[in-house]
KEKE-727088 format. One record per residue (C-alpha): x, y, z; residue in one letter. Coordinates in nm, 4 decimals. Layout:
+----------+----------+----------+------+
|        x |        y |        z | rest |
+----------+----------+----------+------+
|        X |        Y |        Z |    A |
...
+----------+----------+----------+------+
//
This chain:
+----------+----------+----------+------+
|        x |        y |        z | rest |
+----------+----------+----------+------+
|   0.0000 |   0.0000 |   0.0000 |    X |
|   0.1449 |   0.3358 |  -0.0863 |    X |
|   0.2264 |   0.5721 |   0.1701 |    X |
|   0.0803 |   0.8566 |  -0.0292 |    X |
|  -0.2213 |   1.0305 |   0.1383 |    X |
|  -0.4756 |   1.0104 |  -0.0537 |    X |
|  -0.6312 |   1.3125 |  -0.2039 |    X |
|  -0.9968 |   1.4162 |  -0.1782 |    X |
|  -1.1496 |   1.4366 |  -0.5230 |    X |
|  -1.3232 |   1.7518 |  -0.4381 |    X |
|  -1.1733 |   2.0456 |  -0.2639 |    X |
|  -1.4202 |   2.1167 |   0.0251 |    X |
|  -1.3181 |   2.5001 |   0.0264 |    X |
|  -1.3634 |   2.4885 |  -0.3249 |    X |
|  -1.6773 |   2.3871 |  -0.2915 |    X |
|  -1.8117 |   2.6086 |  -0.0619 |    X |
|  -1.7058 |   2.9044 |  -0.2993 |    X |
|  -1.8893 |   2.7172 |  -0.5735 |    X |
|  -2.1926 |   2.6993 |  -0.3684 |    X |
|  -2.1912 |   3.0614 |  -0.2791 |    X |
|  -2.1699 |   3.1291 |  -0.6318 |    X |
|  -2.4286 |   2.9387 |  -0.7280 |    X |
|  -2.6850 |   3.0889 |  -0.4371 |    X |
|  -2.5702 |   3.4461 |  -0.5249 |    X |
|  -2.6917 |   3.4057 |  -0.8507 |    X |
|  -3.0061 |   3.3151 |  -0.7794 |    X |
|  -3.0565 |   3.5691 |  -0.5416 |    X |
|  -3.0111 |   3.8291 |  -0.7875 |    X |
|  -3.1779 |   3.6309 |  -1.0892 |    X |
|  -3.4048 |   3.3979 |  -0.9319 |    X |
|  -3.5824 |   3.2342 |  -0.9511 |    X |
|  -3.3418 |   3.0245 |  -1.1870 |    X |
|  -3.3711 |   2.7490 |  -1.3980 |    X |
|  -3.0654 |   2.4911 |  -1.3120 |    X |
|  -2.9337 |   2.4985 |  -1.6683 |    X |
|  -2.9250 |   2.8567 |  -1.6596 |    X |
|  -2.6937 |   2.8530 |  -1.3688 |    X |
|  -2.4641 |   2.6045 |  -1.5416 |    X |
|  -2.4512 |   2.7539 |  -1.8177 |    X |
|  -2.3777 |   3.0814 |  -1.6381 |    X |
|  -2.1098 |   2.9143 |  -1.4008 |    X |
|  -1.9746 |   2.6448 |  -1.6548 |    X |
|  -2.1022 |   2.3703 |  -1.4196 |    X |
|  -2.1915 |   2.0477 |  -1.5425 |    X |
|  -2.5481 |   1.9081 |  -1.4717 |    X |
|  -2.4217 |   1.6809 |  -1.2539 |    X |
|  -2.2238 |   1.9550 |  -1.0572 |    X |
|  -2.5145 |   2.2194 |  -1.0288 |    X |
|  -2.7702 |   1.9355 |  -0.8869 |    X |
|  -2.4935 |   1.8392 |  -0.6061 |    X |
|  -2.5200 |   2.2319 |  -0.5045 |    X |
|  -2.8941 |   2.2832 |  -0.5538 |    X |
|  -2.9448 |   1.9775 |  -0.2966 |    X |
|  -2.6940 |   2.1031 |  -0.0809 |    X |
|  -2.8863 |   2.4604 |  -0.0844 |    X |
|  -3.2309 |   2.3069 |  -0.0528 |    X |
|  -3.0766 |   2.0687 |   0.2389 |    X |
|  -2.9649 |   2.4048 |   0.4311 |    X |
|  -3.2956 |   2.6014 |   0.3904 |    X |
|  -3.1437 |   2.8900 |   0.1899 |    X |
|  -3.3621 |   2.8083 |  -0.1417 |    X |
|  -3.6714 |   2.6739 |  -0.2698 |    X |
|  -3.7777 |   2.4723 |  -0.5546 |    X |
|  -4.0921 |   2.6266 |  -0.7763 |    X |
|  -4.2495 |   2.4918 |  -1.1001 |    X |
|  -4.3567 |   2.7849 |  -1.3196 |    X |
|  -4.5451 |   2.6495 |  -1.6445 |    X |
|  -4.3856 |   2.8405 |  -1.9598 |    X |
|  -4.6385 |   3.0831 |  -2.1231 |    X |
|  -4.9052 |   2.9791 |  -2.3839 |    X |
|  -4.8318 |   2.5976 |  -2.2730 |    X |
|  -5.1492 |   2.4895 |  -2.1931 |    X |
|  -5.2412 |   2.0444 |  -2.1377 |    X |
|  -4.9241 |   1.8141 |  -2.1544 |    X |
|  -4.6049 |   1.9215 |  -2.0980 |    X |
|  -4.4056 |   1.9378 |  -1.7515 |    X |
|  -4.3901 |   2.2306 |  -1.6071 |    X |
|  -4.0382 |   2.4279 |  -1.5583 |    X |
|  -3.8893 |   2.3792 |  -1.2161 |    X |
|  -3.7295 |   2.6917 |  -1.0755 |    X |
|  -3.5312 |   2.7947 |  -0.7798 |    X |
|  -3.5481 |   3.0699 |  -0.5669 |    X |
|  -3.4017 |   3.2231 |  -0.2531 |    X |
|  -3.5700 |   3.2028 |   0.0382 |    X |
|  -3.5989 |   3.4383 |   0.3301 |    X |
|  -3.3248 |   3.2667 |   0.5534 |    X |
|  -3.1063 |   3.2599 |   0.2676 |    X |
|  -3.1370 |   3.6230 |   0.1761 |    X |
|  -3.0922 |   3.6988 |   0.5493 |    X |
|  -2.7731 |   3.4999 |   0.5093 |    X |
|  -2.6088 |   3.6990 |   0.2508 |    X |
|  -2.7081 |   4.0413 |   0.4354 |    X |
|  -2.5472 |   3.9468 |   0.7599 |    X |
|  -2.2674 |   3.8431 |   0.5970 |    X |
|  -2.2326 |   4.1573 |   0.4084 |    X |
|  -2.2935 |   4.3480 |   0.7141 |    X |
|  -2.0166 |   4.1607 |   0.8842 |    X |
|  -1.7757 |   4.1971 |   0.5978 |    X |
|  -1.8831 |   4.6034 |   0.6146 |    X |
|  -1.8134 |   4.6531 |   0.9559 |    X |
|  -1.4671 |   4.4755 |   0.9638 |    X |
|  -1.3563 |   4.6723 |   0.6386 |    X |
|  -1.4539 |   4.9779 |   0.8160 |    X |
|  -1.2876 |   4.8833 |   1.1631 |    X |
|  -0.9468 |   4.8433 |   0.9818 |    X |
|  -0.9998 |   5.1718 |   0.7803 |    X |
|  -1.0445 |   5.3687 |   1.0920 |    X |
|  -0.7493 |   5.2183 |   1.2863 |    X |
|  -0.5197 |   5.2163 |   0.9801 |    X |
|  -0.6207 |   5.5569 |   0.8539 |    X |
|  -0.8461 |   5.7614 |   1.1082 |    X |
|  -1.2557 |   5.8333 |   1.1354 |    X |
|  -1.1937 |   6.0648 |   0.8529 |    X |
|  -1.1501 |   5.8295 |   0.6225 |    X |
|  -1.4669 |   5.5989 |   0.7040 |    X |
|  -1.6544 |   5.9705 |   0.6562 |    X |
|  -1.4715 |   6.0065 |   0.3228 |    X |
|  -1.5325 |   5.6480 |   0.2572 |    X |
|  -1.9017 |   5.6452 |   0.3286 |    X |
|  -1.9223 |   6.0210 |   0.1440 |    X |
|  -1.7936 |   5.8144 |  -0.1725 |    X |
|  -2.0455 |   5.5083 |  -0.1410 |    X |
|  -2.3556 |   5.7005 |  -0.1659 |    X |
|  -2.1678 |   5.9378 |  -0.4699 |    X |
|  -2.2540 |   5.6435 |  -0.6847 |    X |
|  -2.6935 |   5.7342 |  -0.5903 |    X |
|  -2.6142 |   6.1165 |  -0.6433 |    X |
|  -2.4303 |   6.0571 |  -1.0282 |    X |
|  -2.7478 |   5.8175 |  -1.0930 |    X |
|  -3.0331 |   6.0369 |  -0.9537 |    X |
|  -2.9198 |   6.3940 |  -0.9981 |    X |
|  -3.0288 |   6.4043 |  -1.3738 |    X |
|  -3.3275 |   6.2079 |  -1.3128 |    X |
|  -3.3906 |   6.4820 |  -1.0366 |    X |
|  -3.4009 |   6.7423 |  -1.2503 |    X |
|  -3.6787 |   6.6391 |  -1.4651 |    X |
|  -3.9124 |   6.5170 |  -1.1846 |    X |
|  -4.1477 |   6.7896 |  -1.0454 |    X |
|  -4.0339 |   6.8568 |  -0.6982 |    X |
|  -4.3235 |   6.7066 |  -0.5460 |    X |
|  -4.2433 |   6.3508 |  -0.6371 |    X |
|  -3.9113 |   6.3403 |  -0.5533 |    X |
|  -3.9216 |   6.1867 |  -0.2699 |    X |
|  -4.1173 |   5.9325 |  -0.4335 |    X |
|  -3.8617 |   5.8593 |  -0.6579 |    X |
|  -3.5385 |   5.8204 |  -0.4354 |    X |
|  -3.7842 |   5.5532 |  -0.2206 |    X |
|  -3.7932 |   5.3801 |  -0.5152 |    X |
|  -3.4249 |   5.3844 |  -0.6047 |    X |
|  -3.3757 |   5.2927 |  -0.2334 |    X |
|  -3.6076 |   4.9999 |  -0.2988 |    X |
|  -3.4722 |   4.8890 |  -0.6109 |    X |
|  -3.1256 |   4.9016 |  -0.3655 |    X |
|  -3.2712 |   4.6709 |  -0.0981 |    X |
|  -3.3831 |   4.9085 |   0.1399 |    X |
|  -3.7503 |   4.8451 |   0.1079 |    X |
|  -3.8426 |   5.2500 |   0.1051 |    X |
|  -4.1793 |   5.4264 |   0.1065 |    X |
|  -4.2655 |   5.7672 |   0.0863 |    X |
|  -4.5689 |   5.9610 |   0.2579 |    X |
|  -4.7409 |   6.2714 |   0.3500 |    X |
|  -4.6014 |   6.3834 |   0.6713 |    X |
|  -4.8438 |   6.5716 |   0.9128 |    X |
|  -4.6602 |   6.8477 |   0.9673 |    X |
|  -4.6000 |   6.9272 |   0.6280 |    X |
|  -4.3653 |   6.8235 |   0.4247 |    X |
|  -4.2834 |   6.4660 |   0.3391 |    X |
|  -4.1616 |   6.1529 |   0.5557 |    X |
|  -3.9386 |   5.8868 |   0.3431 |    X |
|  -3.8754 |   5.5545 |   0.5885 |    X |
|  -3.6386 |   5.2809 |   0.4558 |    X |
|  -3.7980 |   4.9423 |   0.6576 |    X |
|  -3.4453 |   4.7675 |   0.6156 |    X |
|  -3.1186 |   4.8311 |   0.6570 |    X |
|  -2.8035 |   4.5762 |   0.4908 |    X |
|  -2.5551 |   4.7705 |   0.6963 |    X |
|  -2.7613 |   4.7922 |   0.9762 |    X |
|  -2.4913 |   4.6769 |   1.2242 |    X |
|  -2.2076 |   4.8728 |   1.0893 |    X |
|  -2.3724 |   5.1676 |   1.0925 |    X |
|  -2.4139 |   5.1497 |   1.4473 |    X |
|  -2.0359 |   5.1509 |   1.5032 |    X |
|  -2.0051 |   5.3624 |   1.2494 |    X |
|  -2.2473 |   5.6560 |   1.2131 |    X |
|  -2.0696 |   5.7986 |   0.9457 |    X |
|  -2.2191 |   5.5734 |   0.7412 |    X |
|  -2.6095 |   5.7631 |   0.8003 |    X |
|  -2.4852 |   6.1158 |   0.8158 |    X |
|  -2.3518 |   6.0468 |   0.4648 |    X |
|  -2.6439 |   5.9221 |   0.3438 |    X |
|  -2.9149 |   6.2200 |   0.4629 |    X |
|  -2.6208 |   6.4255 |   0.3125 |    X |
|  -2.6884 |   6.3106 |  -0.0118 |    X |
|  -3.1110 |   6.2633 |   0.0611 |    X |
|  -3.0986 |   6.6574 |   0.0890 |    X |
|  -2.8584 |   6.7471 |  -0.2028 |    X |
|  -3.1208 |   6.5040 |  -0.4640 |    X |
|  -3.4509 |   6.6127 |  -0.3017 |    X |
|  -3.2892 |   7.0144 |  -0.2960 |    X |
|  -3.4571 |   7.0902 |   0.0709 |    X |
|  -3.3614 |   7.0224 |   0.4197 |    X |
|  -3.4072 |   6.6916 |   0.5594 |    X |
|  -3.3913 |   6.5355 |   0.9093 |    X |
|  -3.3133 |   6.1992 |   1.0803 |    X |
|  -3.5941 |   6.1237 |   1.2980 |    X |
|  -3.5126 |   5.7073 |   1.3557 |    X |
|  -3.2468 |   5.4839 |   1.2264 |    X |
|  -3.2415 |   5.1094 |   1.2403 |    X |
|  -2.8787 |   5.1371 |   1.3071 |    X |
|  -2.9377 |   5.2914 |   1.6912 |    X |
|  -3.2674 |   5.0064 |   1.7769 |    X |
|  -3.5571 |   5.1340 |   1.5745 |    X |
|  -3.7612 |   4.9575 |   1.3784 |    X |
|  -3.7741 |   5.1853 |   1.0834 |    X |
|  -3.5142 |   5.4249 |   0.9520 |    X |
|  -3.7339 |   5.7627 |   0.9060 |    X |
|  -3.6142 |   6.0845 |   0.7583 |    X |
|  -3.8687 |   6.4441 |   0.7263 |    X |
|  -3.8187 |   6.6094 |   0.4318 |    X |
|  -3.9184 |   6.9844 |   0.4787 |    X |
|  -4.1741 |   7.1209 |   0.2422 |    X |
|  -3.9826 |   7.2434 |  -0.1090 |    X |
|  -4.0930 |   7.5935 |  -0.0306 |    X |
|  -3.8100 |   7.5830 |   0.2663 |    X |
|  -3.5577 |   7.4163 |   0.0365 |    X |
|  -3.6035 |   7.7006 |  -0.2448 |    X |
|  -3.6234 |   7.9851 |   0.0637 |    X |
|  -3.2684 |   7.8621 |   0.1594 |    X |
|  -3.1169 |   7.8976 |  -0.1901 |    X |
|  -3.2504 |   8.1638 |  -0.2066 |    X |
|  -3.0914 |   8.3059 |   0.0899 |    X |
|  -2.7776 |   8.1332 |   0.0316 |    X |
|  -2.7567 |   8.3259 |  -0.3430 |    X |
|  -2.7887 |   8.6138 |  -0.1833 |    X |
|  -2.5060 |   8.5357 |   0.0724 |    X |
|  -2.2985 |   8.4347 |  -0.2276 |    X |
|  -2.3963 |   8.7716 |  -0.4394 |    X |
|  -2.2961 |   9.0326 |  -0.1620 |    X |
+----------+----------+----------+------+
//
């Protein structure tokens, strides 16, 4: 008998990044046929069934059978798969995790300025997308329109009426939730850029970050926010 130790014929860490592949994608294009994700990873069948059990084993996705349009009688319908709640709860604490350590060695390496520059330049990306689209929306549905690029971000947003005038925009999750509790930096930056698109004033009433349940931000009325340029371009003319 040879001495050699024998070598597993698959890599388990390899594996494991495989299989985080493979559930990443169908979070953000589920739900997925499994060729699709072959042919997207360069799996084999084979391959991609070993990480779909492994997936539907853990809990993190779920099987569905869509029949394809205009089939109607015979024909087996398509089987899908789809994240579940668990597993999208997975990849956000992981994220937040990965956020908060990132940010933990910036500040020791570098200093809280640089998280504040840091978190400044993460939200720059919303401001280059919305500014134009800003311009052409009639200033009273703005707000409706950054909830839904917040949405379309994760954030689950909605915008309303407030009662004492103006608007309220609430964001009813939070994928940084944790780091932004260690790191504050990280909301400031954000209603920064909330009252440079909406062009008015704007206050933090809640945050999930500090143990609310909602993260809820008044928008004053656009009346105020066109009062203070104007008083501002006066400042600047004299």
């Amino acid at each position: 008998m040879s001495d050699q130790v024998r070598q597993p014929l698959i890599d388990p860490g390899s594996e494991r990044s495989t299989r985080a592949r493979v559930a990443r994608l169908i979070l953000e294009h589920g739900p997925v046929a499994a060729a699709a994700l072959g042919e997207r990873l360069g799996l084999t069948p084979a391959a991609v069934r070993r990480h779909l059990d492994a997936l539907l084993a853990d809990g993190m996705i779920e099987p569905r059978t869509v029949r394809p349009r205009g089939q109607r009688g015979r024909g087996r319908p398509a089987k899908l798969f789809a994240i579940t709640d668990p597993g999208r709860s997975a990849f956000e604490h992981a994220y937040d995790d990965l956020a908060g350590s990132a940010l933990r060695f910036l500040a020791e390496r570098m200093g809280r300025e640089a998280v504040s520059d840091f978190a400044r330049e993460q939200v720059s990306s919303l401001l280059r997308r919305l500014e134009p689209v800003m311009r052409t929306v009639p200033a009273d549905q703005r707000v409706q329109v950054l909830a839904q690029a917040l949405s379309a971000e994760g954030y689950a947003a909605s915008a309303s009426k407030a009662k004492s005038g103006g608007d309220q925009l609430c964001q009813h999750h939070c994928p940084v939730a944790h780091a932004a509790a260690e790191f504050p930096q990280l909301c400031e930056a954000e209603t920064e850029a909330f009252a440079q698109l909406l062009g008015t004033p704007v206050q933090r009433l809640a945050t999930i970050a500090h143990g609310d349940g909602v993260c809820t931000t008044h928008v004053s009325p656009q009346s105020l926010g066109e009062s203070a340029h104007r008083d501002k371009s006066k400042e600047t003319g004299r």
